[in-house]
C-alpha positions as CSV (number, residue, x, y, z in Angstrom):
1,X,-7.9,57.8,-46.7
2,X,-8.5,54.1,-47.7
3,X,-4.7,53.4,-46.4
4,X,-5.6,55.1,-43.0
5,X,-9.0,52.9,-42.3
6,X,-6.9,50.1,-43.1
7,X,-4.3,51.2,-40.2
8,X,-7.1,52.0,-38.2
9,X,-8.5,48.5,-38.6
10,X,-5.6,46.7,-37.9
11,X,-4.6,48.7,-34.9
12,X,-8.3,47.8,-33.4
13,X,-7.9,43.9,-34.1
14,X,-4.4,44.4,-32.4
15,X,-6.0,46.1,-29.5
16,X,-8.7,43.7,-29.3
17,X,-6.6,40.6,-29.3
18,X,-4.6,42.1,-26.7
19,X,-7.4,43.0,-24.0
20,X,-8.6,39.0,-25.2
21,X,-5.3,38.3,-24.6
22,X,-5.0,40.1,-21.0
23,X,-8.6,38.9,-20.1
24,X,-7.5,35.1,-21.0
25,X,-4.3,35.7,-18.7
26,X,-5.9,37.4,-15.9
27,X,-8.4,34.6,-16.2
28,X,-6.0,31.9,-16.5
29,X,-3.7,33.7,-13.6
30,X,-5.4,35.5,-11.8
31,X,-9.0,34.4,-10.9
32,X,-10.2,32.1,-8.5
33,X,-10.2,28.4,-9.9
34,X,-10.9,26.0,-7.2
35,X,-14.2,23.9,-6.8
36,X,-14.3,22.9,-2.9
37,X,-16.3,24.2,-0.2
38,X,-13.6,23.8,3.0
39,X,-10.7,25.9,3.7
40,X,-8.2,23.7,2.0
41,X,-7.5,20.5,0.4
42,X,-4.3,18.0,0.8
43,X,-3.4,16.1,-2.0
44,X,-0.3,14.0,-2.8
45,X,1.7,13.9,-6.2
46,X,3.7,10.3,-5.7
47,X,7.0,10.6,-6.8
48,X,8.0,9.7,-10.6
49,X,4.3,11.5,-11.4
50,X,4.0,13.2,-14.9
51,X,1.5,16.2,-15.6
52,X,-1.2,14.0,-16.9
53,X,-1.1,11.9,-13.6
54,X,-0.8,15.6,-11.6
55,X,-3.9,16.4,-13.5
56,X,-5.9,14.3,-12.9
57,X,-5.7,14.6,-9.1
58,X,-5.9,18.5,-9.4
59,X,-8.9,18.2,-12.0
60,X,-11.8,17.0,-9.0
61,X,-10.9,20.3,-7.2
62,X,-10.2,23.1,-10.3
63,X,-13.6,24.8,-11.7
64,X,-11.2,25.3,-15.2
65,X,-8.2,22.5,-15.6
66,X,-8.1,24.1,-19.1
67,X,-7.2,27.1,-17.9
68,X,-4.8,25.4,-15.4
69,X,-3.5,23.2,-18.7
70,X,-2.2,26.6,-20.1
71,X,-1.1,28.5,-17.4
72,X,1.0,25.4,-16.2
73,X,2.6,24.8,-19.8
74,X,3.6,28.4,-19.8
75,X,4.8,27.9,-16.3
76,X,7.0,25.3,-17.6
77,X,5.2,23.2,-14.6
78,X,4.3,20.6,-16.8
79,X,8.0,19.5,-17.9
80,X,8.9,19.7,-13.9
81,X,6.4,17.9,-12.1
82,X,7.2,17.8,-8.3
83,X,6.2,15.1,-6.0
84,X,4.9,16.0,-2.5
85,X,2.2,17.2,0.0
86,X,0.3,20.0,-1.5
87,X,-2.1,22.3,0.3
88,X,-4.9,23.8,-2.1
89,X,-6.6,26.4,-0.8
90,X,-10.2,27.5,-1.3
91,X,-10.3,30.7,-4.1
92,X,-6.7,30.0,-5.2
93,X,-5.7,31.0,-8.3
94,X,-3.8,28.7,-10.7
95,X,-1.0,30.9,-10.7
96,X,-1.0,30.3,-6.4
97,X,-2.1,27.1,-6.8
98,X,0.8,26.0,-9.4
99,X,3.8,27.7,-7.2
100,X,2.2,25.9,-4.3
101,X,2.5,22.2,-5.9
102,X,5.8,23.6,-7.4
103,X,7.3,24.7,-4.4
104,X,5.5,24.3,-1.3
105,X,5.7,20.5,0.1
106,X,4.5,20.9,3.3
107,X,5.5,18.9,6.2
108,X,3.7,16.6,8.9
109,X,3.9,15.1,12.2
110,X,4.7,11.0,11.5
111,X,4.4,9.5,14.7
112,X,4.6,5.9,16.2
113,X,4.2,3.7,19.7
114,X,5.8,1.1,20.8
115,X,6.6,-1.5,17.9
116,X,7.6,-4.9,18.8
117,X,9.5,-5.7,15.8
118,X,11.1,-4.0,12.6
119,X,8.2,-5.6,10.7
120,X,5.2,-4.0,13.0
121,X,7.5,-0.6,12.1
122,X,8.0,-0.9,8.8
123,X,3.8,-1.5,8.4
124,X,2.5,1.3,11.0
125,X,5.4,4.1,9.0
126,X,4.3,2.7,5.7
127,X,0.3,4.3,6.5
128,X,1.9,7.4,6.6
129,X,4.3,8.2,4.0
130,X,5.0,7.1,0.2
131,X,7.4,4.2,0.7
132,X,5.8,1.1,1.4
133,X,6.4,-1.5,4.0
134,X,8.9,-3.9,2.2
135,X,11.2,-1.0,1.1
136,X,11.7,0.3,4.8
137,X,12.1,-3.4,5.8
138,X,14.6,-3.1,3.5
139,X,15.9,-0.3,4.4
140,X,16.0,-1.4,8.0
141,X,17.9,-4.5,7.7
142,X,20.5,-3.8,4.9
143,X,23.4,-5.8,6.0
144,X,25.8,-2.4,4.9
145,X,23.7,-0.2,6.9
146,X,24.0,-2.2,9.9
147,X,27.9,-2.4,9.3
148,X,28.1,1.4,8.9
149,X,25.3,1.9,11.9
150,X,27.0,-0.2,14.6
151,X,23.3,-2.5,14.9
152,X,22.4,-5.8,14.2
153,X,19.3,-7.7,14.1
154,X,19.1,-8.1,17.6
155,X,20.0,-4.2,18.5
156,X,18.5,-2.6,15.2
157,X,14.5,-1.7,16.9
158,X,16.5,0.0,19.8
159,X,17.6,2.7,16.8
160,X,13.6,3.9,16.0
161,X,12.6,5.6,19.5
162,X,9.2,6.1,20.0
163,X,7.8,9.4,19.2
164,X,6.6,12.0,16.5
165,X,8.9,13.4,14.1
166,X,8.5,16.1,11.1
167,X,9.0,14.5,7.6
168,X,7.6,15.0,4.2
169,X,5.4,12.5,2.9
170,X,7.5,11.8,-0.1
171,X,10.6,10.7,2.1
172,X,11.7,7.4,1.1
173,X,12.5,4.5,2.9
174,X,16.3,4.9,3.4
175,X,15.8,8.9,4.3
176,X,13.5,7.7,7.0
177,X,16.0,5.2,8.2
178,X,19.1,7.7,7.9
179,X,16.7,10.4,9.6
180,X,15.9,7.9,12.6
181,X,19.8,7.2,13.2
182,X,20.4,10.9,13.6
183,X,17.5,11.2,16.1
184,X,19.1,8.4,17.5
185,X,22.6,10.0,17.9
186,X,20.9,13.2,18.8
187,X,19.0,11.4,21.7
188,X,22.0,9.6,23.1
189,X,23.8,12.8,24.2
190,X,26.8,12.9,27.0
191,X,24.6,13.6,29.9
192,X,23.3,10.0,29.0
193,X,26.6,8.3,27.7
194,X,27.7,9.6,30.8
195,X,25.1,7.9,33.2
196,X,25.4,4.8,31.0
197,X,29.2,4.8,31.6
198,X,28.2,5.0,35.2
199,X,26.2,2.2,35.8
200,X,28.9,-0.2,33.6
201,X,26.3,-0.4,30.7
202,X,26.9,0.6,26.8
203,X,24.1,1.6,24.7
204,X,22.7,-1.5,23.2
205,X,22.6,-3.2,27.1
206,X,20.6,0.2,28.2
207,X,18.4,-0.5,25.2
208,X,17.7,-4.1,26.0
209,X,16.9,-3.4,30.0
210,X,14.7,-0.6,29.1
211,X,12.4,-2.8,27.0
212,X,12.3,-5.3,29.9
213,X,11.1,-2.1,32.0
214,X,8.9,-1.2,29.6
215,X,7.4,-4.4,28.7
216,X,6.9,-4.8,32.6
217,X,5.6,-1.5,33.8
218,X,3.8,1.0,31.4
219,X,3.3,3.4,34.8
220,X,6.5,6.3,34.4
221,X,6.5,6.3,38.1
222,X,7.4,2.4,38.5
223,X,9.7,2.0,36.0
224,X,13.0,4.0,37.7
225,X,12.1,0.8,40.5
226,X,11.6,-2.0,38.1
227,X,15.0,-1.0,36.8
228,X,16.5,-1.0,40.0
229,X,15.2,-4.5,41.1
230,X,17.3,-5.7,37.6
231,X,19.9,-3.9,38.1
232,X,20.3,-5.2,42.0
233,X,19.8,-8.8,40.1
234,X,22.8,-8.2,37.8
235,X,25.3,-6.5,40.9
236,X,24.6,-9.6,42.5
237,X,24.8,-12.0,39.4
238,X,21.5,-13.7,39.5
239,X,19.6,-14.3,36.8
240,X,17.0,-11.3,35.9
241,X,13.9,-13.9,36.3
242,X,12.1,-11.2,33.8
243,X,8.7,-13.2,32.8
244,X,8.7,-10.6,29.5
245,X,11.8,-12.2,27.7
246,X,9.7,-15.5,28.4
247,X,7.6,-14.5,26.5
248,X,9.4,-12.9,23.7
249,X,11.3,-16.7,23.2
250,X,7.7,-18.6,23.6
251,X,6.6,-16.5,20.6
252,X,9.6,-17.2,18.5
253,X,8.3,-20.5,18.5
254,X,5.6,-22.4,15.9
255,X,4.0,-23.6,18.8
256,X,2.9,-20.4,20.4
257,X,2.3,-18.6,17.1
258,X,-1.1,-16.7,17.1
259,X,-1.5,-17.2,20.5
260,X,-1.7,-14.6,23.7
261,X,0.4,-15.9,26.7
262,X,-1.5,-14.2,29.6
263,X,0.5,-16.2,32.5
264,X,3.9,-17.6,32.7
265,X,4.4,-21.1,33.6
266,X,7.0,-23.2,34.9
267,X,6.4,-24.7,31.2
268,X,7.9,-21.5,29.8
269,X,11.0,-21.4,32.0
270,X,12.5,-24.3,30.2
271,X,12.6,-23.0,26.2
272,X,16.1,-23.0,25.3
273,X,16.7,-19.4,23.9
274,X,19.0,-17.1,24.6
275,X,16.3,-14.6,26.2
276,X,14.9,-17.4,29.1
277,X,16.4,-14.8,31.6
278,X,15.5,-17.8,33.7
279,X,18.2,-19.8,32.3
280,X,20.8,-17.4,31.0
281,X,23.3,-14.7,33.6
282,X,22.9,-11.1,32.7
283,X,21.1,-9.3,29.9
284,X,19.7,-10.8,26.9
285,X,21.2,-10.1,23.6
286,X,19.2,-7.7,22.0
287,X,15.7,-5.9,22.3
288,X,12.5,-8.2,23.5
289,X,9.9,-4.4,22.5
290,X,10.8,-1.0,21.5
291,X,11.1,1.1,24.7
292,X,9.3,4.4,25.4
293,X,11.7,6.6,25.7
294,X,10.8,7.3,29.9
295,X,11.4,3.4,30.5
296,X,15.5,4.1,29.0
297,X,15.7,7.6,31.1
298,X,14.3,4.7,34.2
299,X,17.7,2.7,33.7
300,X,20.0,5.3,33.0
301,X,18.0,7.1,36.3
302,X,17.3,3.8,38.2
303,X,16.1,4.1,42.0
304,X,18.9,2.7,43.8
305,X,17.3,0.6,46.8
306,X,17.2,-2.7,48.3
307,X,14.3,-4.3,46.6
308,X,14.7,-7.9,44.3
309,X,11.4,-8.8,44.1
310,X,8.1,-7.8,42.3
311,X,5.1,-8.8,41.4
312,X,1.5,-7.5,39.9
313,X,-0.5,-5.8,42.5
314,X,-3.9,-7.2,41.9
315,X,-5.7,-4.9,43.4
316,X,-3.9,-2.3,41.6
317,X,-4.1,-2.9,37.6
318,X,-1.1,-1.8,36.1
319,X,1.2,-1.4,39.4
320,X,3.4,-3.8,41.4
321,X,4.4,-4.8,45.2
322,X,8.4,-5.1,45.5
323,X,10.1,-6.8,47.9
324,X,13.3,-7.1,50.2
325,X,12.9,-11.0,50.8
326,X,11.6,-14.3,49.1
327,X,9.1,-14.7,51.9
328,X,7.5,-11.7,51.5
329,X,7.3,-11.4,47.4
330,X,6.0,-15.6,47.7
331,X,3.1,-14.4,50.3
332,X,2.2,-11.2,47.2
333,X,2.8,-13.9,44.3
334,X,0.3,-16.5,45.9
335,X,-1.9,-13.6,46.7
336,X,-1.8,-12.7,42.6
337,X,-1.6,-16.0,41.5
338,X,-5.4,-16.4,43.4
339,X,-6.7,-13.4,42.0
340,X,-5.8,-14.9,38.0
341,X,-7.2,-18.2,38.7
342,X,-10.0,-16.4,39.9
343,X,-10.8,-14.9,36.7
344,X,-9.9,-18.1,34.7
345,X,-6.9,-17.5,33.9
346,X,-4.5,-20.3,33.4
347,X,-2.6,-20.0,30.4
């Protein structure tokens, strides 16, 4: 009889530990452990992150990180931390919220304008993802990428085309640069080899007009005749004249830095660099801006007419009058030269 209480006893400690045992798993599992009032919560694990570091982000937003500590150790989650963008969502469980951080790097939208240089890239892609700005600077000008690419320092910004893109935060800087050459590829189809073939142009020479286009005309409508007023310049081999690669030389120089060069003046036309378009035949030899990606489709889809000339239409902000004849685009540029002095602008 004594034997049997014994058994008895034993069996209902065994049972007992084992419903303490299911309650602590379905606890530790299965019930809600989150401490936020919104829908969902973002965070970031950088990469080369332990579980301690992945901890304490987690712990502001968990009601039990014990809980989590054990459920993740059984897991084996803390031995194979990932890095990434994590969604947490509200009432998630740790069992949820550990196959989300394990498995579920979510994507976003990185986006960006119209950079004038590697280095304004390289800072305005660096707000958005893990790698910083010196490692895509990198990145971007690695003497064997450019070897493999095809680019140089003068062709290089023509590669990174304006627009927003999918990526995961934890990309680094050469995946985002290796990304950016297939969208480049991908961009430059045949239908657009094709009309670059036509009009005697290769890539790199469609990449530099467009950002003369673009750095002339931000209004999608002008651009297609802004190209065509170049490309009438270059059939007829004059110089392109364009006032923009002016100003791309002027601020190469210690003498304009930190300053805004709101008109061009005869003072300008005589730096000695390879972009005064004043100076120099044909295109110059690399990118002044990054293009949006309407002013390239203007050159490759350039209105073919018999304008040379254009200037800012005054009464217009933003828009231009073209003309056939010297006469004609002297009587609009006095008329605009009278509306900047007006306003007190001289320089």
């Amino acid at each position: 009889m004594y034997f049997k209480k014994i058994v008895l006893a034993v069996a209902l400690i065994g049972l007992a530990i084992a419903a303490y045992f299911a309650y602590f798993v379905y606890g530790a599992m299965f019930s809600p452990n989150t401490n936020f009032d919104q829908d969902k919560v973002i965070i970031t694990i950088p990469s080369n992150s332990n579980y301690n570091q992945v901890r304490d982000i987690l712990k502001p937003y968990l009601k039990d990180i014990d809980g989590f500590d054990a459920l993740a150790n059984r897991k084996k989650y803390a031995q194979n931390v990932k890095s990434g963008r994590y969604a947490i969502k509200k009432n998630m469980n740790n069992n949820d919220i550990i196959n989300s951080i394990r498995s579920g790097n979510i994507p976003f939208k990185l986006s960006f304008n119209n950079q004038h240089s590697l280095e304004q890239l390289a800072g305005r892609v660096a707000k958005q993802i893990e790698a910083d700005s010196l490692s895509l600077l990198k990145a971007m000008t690695d003497s064997d990428f450019y070897s493999k690419s095809g680019f140089n320092e003068t062709t290089a910004l023509g590669m990174y085309l304006p627009n927003s893109y999918e990526f995961f935060w934890n990309t680094s800087a050469e995946g985002f640069r290796d990304r950016m050459l297939k969208e480049y590829n991908r961009f430059w189809n045949d239908s657009r080899l094709e009309k670059a073939k036509k009009i005697g142009f290769n890539q790199d020479e469609v990449m530099a007009l467009a950002s003369i286009v673009y750095e002339e005309s931000k209004q999608r409508s002008e651009q297609p005749i802004v190209a065509g007023v170049y490309i009438n310049r270059l059939k007829n081999k004059w110089p392109l004249d364009a006032d923009p690669t002016l100003k791309f030389a002027a601020y190469k120089l210690p003498k304009y830095k930190n300053t805004v060069i709101r008109r061009v003046l005869n003072v300008h036309k005589e730096i000695d660099s390879p972009y005064n378009t004043y100076k120099n035949l044909g295109l110059p030899p690399g990118l002044i801006a990054m293009p949006d990606i309407s002013a390239i489709d203007a050159v490759l889809n350039y209105e073919k007419h018999s304008y040379f000339f254009f200037v800012a239409d005054a009464k217009r902000p933003g828009f231009h009058k073209f003309s056939k004849s010297i006469e004609q685009h002297n009587r609009y540029a006095r008329e605009y030269h009278r509306y900047l002095s007006s306003r007190g602008i001289n320089k």
